[in-house]
C-alpha positions as a Markdown table, in Angstrom:
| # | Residue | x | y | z |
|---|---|---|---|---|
| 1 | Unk | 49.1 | 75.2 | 118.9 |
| 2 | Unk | 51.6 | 77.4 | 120.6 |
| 3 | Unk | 55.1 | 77.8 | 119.2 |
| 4 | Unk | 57.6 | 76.7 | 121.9 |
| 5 | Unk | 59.5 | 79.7 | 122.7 |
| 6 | Unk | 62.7 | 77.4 | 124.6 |
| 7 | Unk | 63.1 | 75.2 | 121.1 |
| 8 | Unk | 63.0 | 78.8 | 118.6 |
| 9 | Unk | 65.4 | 80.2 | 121.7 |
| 10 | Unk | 67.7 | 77.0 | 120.9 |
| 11 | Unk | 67.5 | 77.1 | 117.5 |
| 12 | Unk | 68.0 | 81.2 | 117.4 |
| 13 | Unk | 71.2 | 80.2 | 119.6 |
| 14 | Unk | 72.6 | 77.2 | 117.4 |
| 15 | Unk | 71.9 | 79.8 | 114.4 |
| 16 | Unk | 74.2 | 82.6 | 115.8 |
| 17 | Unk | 76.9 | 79.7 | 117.0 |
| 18 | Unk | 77.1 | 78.7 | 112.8 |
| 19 | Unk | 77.4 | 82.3 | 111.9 |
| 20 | Unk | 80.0 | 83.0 | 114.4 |
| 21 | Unk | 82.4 | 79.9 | 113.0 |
| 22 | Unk | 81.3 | 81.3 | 109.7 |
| 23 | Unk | 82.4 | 84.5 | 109.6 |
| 24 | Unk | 85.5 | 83.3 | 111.4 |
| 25 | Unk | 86.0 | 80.5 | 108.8 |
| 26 | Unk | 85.4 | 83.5 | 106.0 |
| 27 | Unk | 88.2 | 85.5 | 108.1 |
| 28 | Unk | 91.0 | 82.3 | 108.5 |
| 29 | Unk | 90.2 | 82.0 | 104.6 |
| 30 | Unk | 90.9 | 85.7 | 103.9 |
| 31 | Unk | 94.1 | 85.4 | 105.8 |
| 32 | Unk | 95.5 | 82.2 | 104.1 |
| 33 | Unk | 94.5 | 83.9 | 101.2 |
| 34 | Unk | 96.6 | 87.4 | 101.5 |
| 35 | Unk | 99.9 | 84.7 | 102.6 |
| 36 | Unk | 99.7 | 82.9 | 99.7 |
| 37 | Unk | 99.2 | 86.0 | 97.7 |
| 38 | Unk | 102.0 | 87.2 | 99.5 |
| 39 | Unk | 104.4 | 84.1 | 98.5 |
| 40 | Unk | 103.2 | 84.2 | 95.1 |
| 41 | Unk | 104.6 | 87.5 | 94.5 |
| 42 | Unk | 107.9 | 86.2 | 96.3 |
| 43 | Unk | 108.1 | 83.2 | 94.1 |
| 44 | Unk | 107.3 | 85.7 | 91.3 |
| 45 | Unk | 110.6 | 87.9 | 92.4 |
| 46 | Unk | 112.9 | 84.4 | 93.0 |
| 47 | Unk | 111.6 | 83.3 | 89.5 |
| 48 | Unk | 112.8 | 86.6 | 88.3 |
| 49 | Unk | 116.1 | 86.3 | 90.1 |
| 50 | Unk | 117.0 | 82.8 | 88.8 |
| 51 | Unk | 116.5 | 84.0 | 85.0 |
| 52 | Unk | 118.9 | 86.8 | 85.4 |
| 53 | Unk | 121.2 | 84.0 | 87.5 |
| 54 | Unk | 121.0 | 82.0 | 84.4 |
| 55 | Unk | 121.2 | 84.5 | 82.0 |
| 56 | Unk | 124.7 | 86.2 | 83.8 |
| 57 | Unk | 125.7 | 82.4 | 84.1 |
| 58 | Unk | 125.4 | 82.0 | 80.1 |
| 59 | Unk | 127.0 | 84.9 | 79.2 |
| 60 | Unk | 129.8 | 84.5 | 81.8 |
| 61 | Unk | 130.1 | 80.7 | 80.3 |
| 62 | Unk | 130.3 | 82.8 | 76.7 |
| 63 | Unk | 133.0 | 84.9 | 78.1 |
| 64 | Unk | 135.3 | 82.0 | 79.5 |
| 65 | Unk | 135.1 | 80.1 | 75.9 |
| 66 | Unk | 136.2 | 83.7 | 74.5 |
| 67 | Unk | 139.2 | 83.7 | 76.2 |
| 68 | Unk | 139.8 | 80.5 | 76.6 |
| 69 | Unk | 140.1 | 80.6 | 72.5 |
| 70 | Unk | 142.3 | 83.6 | 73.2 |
| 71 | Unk | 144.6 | 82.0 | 75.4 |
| 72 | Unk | 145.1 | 79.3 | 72.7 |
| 73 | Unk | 145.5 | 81.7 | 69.9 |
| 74 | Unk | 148.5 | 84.2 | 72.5 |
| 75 | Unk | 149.7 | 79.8 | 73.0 |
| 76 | Unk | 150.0 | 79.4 | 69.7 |
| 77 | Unk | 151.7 | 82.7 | 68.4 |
| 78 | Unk | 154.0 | 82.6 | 71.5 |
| 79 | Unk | 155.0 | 78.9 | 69.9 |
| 80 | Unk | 155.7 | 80.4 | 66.2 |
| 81 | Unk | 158.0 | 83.0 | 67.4 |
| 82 | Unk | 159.4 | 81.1 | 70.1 |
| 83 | Unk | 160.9 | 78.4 | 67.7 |
């Protein structure tokens, strides 16, 4: 029995076609993985960025009930020798 050359042709064909969309698959996967890569590290540096918000938030809040208490207490002495 003689192989048919036009069906192995076919096949050989159909084979290359699956590699092709392979490899480009492979290369669409390599490039959405370097972008989320990429927007990992940029969450990383906004994470970052909101602790030191937070951080200068708190100690601004810290500063306000400072002198806040201040106020009160300059308030309160201005009242004793203002009597």
């Amino acid at each position: 029995m003689q192989p048919n050359v036009q069906n192995n042709g076919y096949v050989f064909d159909k084979l290359k076609q699956a590699l092709a969309e392979n490899n480009s698959l492979i290369e669409r996967l390599n490039i959405a993985n370097a972008t989320l890569n990429s927007r990992d590290r940029e969450i990383e540096v906004l994470h970052h960025m909101l602790t030191e918000a937070n951080e200068m938030r708190s100690h601004c809040e810290n500063k306000l009930k400072e002198l806040e208490y201040l106020q009160q207490q300059l308030n309160e002495m201005k009242r004793l020798v203002y009597r």
